[in-house]
C-alpha positions in Angstrom: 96.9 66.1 24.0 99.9 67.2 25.6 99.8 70.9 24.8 96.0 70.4 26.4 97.3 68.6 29.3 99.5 71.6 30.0 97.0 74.4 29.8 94.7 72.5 32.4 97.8 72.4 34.4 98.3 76.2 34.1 94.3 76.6 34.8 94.8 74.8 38.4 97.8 76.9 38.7 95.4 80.1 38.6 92.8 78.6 40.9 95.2 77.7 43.5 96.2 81.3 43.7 92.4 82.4 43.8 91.7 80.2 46.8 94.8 81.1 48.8 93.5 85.0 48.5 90.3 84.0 49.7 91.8 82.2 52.8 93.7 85.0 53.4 90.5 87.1 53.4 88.6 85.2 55.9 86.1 84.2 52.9 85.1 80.7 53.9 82.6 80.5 51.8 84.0 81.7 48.1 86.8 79.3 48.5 85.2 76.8 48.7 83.0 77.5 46.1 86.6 77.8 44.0 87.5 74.5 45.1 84.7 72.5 44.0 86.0 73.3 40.8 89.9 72.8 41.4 89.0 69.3 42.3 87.3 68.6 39.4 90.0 69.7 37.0 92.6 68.3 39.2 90.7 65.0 38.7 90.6 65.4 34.9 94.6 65.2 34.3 94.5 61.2 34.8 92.0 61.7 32.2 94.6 63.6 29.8 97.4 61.1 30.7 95.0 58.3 30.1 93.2 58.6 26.5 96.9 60.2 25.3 98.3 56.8 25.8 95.1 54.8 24.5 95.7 56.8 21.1 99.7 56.2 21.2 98.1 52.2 21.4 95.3 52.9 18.6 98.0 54.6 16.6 100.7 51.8 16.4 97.9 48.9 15.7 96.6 51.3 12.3 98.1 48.3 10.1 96.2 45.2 11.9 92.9 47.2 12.4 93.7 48.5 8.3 94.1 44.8 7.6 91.9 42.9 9.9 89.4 45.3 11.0 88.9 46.9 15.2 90.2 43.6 17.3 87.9 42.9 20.2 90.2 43.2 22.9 90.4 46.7 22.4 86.9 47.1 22.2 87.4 49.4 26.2 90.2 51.8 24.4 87.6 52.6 21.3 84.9 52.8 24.1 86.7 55.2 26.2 88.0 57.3 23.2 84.5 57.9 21.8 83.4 58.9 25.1 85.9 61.0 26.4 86.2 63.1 22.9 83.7 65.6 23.3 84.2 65.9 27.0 87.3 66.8 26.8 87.4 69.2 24.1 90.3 67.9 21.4 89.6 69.1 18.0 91.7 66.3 17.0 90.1 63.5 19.2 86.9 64.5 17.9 88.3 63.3 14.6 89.5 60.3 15.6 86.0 59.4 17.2 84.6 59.6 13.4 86.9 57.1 12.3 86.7 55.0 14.9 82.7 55.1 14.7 82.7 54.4 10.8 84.5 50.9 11.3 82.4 50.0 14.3 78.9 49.4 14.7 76.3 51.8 15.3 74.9 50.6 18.1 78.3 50.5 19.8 79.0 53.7 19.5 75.8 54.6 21.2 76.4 52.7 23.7 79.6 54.3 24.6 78.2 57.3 25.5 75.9 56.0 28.3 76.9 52.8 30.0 80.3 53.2 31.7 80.9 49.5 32.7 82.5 49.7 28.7 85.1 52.4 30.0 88.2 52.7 31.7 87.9 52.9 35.5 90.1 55.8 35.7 88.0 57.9 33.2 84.6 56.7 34.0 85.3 57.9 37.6 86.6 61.3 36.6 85.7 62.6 33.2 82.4 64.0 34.8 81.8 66.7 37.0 80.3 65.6 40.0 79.9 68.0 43.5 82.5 66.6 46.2 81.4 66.1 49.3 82.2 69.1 52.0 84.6 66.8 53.8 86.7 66.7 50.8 86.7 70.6 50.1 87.6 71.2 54.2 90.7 69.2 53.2 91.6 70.2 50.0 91.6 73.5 51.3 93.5 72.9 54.5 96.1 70.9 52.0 96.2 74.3 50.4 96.8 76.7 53.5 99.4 74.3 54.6 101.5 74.6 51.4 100.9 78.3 51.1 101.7 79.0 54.9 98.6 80.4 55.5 96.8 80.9 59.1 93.5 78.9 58.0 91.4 77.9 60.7 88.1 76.2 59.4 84.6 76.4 61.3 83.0 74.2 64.2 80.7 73.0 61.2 83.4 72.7 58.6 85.6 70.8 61.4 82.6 68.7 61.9 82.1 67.9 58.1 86.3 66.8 57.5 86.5 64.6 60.7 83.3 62.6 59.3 84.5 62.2 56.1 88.2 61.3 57.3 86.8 58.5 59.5 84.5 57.5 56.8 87.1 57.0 54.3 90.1 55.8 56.9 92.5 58.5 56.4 93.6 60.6 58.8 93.0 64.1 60.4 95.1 67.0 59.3 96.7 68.2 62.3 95.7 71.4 64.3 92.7 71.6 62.8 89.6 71.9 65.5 87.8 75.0 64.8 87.4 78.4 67.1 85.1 76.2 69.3 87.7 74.0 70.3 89.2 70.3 69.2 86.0 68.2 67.5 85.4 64.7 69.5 85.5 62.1 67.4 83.6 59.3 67.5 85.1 56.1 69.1 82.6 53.0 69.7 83.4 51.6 72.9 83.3 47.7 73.3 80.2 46.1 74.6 79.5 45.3 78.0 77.5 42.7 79.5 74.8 44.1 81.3 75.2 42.0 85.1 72.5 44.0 86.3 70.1 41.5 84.1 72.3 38.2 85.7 71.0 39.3 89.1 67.4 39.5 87.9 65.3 35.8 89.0 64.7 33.9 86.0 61.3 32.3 85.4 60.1 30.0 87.6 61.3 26.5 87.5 58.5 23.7 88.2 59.3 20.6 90.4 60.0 17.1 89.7 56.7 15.4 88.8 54.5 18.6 88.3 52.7 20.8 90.4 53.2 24.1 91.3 56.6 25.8 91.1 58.4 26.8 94.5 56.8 30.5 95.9 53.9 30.1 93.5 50.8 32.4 95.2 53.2 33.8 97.7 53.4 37.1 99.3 57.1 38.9 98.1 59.8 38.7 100.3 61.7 35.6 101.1 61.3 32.3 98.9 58.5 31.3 98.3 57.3 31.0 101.7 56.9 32.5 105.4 60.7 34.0 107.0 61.8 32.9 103.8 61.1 29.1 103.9 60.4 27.6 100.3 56.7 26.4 100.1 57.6 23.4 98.4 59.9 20.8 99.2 60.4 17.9 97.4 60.8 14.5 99.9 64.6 12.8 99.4 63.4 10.0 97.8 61.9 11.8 94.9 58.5 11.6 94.6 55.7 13.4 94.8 53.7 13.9 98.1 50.2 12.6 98.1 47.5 14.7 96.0 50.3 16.3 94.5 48.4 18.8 91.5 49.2 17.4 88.2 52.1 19.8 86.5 51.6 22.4 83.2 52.4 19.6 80.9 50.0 17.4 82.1 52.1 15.2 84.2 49.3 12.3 86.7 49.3 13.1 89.8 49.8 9.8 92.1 46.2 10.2 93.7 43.3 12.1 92.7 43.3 15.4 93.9 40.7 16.7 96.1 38.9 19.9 94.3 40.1 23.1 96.0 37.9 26.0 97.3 38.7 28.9 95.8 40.4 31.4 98.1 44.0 33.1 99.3 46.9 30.5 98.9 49.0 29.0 102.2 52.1 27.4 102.1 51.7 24.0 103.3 52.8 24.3 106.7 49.9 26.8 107.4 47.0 25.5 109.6 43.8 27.3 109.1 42.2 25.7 112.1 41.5 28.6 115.5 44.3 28.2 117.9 43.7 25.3 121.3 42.9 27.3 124.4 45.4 25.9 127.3 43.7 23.7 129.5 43.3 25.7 132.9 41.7 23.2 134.8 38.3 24.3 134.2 39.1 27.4 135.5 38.0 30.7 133.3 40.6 32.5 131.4 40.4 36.6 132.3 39.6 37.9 128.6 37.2 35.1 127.4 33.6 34.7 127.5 32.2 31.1 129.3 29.5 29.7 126.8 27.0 27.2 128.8 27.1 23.7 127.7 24.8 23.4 124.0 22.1 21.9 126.0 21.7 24.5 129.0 21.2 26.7 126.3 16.9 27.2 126.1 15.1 29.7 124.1 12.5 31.2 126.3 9.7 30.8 123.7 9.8 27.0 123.4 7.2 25.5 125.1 7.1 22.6 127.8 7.4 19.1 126.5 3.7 17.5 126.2 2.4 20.9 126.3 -0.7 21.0 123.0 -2.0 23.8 120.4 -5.1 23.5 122.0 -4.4 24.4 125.6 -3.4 28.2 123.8 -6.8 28.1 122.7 -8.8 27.4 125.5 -7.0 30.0 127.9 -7.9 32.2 125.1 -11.6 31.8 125.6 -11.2 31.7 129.5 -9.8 34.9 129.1 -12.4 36.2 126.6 -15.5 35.3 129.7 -13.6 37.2 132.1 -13.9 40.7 130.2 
């Protein structure tokens, strides 16, 4: 395991190298092609150290399992053993899976290969290859130019890709890096403010005490409710609704019954519909208005004489008939 260990090692070596040339190059895109991969072996040394020291542990409880048979609180080291055995490539582990599979049950052993809740967490999370997100790579490789002193200056979209993943996972920036296009803004939520605007806005209308319709109700806009801004609804001190007073939405009596309405424009109640009183001039005539006669100088020139008959029509009809 050890002498395994160290060739991985020496592997990452190599691809370190390889990506710093690429850097050098201006080739974006190769290395970080390259460095999918060097995070992916760099992630399977835990691995190494890991099932190493679970055989150390297998190896100095030969005499209890030899005795007693597998004990089952080490049913996770058998688990991650027989999974991690062909994955990583040990002659020798691949061996020791055999054994460990003829004194455990079949259907264990099956098992081990597919669900990894039976592993260890620091193997089930790295002993497969899996593609790392572009975030990651931009940093790895940044990590990389900054050990190897080299002049690495990542694109506007690369930029974009490592300041997402740094604020998704809480870690911080690498410094200096913004792209040719200039620093990337990062995303800071500001705090919530109360919109005032909405407190200025009338709320709904508010109906007054005992029913009927609420203040400005059938109003023209401008002012309260009523004409130069008077309400058109005012409530007497003592409380109570005035006389005929409409019963309110909820169904509230009214004191008296209310007269039926004619259906027409709406007046405050202040508004009298009756023609404005002429000033008394003395019986003079005001310049501008017509004099009517009194209703009964008024005649109609067809009516006929009082005690006048149908029939004296009719007879100066025939009169006038012997004449022609």
């Amino acid at each position: 395991m050890n002498i395994h260990r160290s060739k991985k090692l020496a592997g990452v070596a190599k691809k370190k190298d390889d990506i710093c040339k690429h850097l050098e190059a201006g080739n974006e895109v190769n290395a970080k092609i390259w460095c999918e991969t060097l995070i992916n072996e760099e992630n399977l040394i835990p691995v190494y150290d890991v099932v190493s020291t679970m055989c150390d542990q297998i190896n100095g409880r030969l005499t209890q399992i030899e005795k007693f048979g597998p004990p089952k609180d080490m049913n996770a080291t058998f688990a991650t053993v027989i999974h991690a055995a062909p994955k990583l490539d040990v002659d020798e582990l691949l061996k020791v899976r055999q054994q460990i599979g003829a004194l455990l049950e079949p259907e264990f052993v099956k098992e081990c290969d597919t669900n990894y809740d039976l592993l260890n967490p620091v193997v089930a999370k790295n002993i497969d290859f899996k593609t790392p997100e572009e975030g990651e790579v931009i940093m790895r490789l940044c990590q990389l130019a900054k050990e190897r002193n080299i002049d690495y200056k990542p694109t506007h979209e690369a930029c974009q890709a490592l300041h997402a993943y740094c604020l998704r996972k809480g870690i911080p920036a690498p410094e200096g890096v913004g792209g040719p296009d200039g620093p990337v803004p990062t995303y800071a939520p500001q705090p919530q403010m109360q919109d005032f605007a909405a407190l200025d806005q009338p709320g709904p209308p508010q109906n007054p005490p005992g029913g009927g319709m609420p203040p400005g109700a059938g109003m023209p806009p401008g002012g309260g409710g009523g004409y130069g801004g008077a309400p058109a609804y005012l409530p007497p001190a003592g409380g109570q609704p005035p006389i005929y007073q409409q019963p309110g939405p909820m169904g509230a009596p009214a004191a008296y019954p209310a007269p039926m309405q004619p259906q027409g424009p709406s007046y405050p109640s202040h508004y009298n519909p009756s023609p404005p009183q002429l000033p008394d001039m003395g019986g003079q005539p005001v310049a501008g208005v017509p004099v009517m006669p009194p209703p009964e100088e008024q005649k109609d020139p067809n009516d006929k004489p009082n005690g006048a008959d149908a029939t004296d029509d009719f007879q100066a009809r025939i009169d006038a008939l012997k004449n022609l």
